[in-house]
C-alpha positions as CSV (number, residue, x, y, z in Angstrom):
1,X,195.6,-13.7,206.4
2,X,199.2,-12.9,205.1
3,X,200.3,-12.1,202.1
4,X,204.2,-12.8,200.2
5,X,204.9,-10.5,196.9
6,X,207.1,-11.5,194.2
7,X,208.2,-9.2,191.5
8,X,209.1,-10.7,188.1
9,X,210.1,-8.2,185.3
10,X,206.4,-6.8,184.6
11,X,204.9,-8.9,186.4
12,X,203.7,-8.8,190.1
13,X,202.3,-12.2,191.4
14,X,200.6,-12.1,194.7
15,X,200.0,-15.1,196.8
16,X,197.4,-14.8,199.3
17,X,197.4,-17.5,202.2
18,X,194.9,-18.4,204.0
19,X,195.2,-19.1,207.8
20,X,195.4,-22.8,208.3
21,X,197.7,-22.5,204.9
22,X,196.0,-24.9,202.6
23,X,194.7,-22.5,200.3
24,X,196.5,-20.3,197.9
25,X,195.0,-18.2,195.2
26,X,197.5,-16.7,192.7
27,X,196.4,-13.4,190.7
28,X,198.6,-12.6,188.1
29,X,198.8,-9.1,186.8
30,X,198.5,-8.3,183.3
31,X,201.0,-5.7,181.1
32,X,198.6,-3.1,179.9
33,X,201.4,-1.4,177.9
34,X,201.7,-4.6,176.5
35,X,198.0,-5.0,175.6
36,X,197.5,-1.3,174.6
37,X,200.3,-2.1,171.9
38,X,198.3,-5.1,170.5
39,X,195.7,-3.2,170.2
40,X,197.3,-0.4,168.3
41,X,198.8,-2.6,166.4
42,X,195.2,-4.0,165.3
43,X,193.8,-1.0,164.7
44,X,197.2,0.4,162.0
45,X,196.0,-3.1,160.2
46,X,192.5,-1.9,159.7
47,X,194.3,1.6,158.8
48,X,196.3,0.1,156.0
49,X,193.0,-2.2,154.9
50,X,190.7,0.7,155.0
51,X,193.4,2.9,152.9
52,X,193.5,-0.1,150.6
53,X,189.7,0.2,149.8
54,X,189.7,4.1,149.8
55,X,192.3,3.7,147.0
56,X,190.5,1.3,145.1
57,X,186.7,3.4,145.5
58,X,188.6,6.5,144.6
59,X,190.0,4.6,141.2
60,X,187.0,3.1,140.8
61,X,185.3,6.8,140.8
62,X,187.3,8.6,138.7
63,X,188.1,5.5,136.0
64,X,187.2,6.0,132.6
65,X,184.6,3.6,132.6
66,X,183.0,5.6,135.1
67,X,181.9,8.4,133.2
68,X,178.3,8.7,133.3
69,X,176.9,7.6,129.7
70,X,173.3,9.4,130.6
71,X,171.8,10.6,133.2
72,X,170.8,7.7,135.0
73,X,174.6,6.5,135.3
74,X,175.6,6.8,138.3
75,X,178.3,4.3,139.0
76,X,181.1,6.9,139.2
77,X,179.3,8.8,141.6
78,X,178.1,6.3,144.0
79,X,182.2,5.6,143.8
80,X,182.8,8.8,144.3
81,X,180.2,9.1,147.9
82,X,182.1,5.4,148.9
83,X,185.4,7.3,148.3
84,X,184.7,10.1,150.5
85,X,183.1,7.9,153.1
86,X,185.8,5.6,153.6
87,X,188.0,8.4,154.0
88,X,186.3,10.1,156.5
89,X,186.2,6.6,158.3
90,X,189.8,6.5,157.4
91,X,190.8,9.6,159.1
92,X,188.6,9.1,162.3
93,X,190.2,5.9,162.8
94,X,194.0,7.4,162.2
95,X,193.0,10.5,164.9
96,X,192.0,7.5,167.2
97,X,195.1,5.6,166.7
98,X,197.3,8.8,167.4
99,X,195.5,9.5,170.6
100,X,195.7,5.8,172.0
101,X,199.9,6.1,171.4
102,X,199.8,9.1,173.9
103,X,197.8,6.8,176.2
104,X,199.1,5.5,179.2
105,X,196.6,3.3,181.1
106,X,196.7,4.1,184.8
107,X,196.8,2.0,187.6
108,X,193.0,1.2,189.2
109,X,193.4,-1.7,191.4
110,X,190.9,-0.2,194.4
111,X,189.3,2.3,192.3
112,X,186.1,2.6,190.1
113,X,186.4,1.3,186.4
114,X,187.0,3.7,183.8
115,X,189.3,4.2,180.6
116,X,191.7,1.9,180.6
117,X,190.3,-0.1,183.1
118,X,191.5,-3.9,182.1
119,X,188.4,-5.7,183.9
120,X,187.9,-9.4,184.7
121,X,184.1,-10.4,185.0
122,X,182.1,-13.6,185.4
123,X,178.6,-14.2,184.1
124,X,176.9,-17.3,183.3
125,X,179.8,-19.4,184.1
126,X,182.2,-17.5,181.6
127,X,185.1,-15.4,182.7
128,X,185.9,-12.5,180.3
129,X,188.7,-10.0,180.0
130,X,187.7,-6.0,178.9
131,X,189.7,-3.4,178.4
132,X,187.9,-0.5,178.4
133,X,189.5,2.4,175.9
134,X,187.5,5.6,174.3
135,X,188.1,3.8,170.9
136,X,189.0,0.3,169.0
137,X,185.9,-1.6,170.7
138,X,185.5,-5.3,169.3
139,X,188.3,-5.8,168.9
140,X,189.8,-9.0,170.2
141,X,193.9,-9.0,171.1
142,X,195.7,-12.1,172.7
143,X,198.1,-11.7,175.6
144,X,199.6,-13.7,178.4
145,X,197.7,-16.8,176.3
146,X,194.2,-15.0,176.8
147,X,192.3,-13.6,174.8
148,X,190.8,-9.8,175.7
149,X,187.9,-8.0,174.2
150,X,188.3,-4.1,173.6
151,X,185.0,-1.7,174.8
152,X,184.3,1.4,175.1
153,X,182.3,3.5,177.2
154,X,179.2,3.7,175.0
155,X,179.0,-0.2,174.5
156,X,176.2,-2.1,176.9
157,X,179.0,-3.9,178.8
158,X,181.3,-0.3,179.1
159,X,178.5,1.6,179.9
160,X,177.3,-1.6,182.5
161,X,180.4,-1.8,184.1
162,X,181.9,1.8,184.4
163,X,181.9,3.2,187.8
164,X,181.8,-0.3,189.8
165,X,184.4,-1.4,191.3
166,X,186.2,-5.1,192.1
167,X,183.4,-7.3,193.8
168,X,180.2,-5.3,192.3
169,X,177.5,-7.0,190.4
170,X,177.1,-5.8,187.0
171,X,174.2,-6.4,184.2
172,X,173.8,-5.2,180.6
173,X,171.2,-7.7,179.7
174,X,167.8,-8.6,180.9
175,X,167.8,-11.6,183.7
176,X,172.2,-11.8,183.2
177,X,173.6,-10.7,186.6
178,X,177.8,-10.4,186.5
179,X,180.5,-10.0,189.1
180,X,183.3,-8.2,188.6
181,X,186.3,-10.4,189.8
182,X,189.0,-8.1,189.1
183,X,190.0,-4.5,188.0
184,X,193.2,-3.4,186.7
């Protein structure tokens, strides 16, 4: 077999031919810098929402109408609890945000899968695209006109696929037997 690189911008494209030259498989690479940036860019969204409804629970707790009227009201405190809860969810989220800027995803074509693996798999019939980060799983980003789902290491399919490499099979679900097609 030989093998003809192209480099395009970001983009590598390999073409590998097979002997008698009647085959070729193309495997584009995908911009995790690119990806990593939609992500973030998902997760500031849920920032400003979640500040949104911290703002509101916080009003909501210290609003006139609030005021306990005996003591069996309770409305401004159960305001008060969501208040404090969503910003503690609030600041989690904004740590996790600040630590995935610093992030750069490192190259692991030929190595095992781990954070910031992006990982093509087959199961069923379906091809899926993961990237695996330490936070912002499910959520779902678009690039290069596919759409890739977010995991993390705790999630069954993060925890399934971590530490396997390109061409290992791969299950997080009773009788579902995967194969990892690509790593990244």
């Amino acid at each position: 077999m030989g093998g003809l690189f192209l480099f395009r911008e970001t983009q590598i494209l390999i073409f590998f031919f097979a002997q008698s030259g009647k085959s070729a498989q193309s495997i584009p690479r995908m911009n995790k810098q690119m990806i990593l940036a939609k992500v973030i860019e998902a997760l500031e969204e849920e920032l400003r929402v979640q500040l949104k409804g911290q703002a509101s629970a916080a009003e909501g707790a210290t609003h006139a109408e609030a005021r306990a009227e005996t003591k069996w009201d309770t409305c401004g405190l159960e305001q008060s609890y969501l208040a404090r809860g969503l910003a503690k969810q609030f600041e989690t989220l904004a740590k996790q945000v600040t630590d995935l800027r610093g992030f750069i995803p490192p190259d692991l074509r030929g190595k095992s899968i781990s954070s910031g693996a992006l990982v093509e798999t087959e199961m069923d019939g379906f091809k899926d695209l993961f990237f695996l980060l330490e936070c912002g799983g499910g959520r779902e980003v678009k690039a290069d006109g596919r759409e890739i789902t977010v995991i993390t290491p705790e999630s069954p399919v993060g925890a399934a696929l971590t530490g396997k490499t390109e061409g290992d099979a791969y299950s997080f679900r009773k009788g579902a037997i995967g194969r990892i097609l690509r790593v990244e």
